[in-house]
C-alpha positions, -999 to 999 in steps of 0.1 A, spaced: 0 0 0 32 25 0 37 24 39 70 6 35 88 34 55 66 30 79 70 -7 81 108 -1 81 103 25 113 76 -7 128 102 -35 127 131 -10 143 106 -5 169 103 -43 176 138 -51 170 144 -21 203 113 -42 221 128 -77 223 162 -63 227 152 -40 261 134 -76 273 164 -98 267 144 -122 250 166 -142 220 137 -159 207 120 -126 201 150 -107 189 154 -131 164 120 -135 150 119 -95 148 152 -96 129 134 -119 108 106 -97 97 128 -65 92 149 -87 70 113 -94 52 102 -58 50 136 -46 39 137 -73 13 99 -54 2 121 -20 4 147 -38 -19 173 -30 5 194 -58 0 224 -46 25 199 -43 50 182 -71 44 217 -90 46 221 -70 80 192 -83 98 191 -118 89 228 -126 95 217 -111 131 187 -137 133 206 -160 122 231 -155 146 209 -154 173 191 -186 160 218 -207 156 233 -203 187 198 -208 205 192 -237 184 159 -221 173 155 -243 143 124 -229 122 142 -189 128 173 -204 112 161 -218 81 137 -190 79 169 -161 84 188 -183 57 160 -177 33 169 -141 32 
């Protein structure tokens, strides 16, 4: 609908969420969707950015499902 930056401003607001709560599972899932939105933006160095972070997070949590899903971007 041509709200993309707002979806980009969104996700940076989740990303901050799970971050201040320490939570890996939810850090990870919201680097997931800013990886998707920026991959919407076509932003592909920041799509890179945020799912190498997922990623990271995923595979040393051994959250299975968020790592193939980070890979994917």
């Amino acid at each position: 609908m041509g709200h993309s930056d707002d979806a980009a401003a969104r996700s940076h607001d989740a990303i901050a969420h799970a971050r201040a709560r320490a939570h890996p599972f939810s850090v990870a899932l919201a680097e997931v969707f800013a990886a998707a939105v920026d991959q919407t933006r076509r932003d592909p160095v920041a799509t890179r950015a945020h799912a190498t972070t997922a990623l990271g997070i995923a595979r040393d949590q051994d959250f299975r499902l968020l790592t193939a899903w980070a890979s994917v971007y």
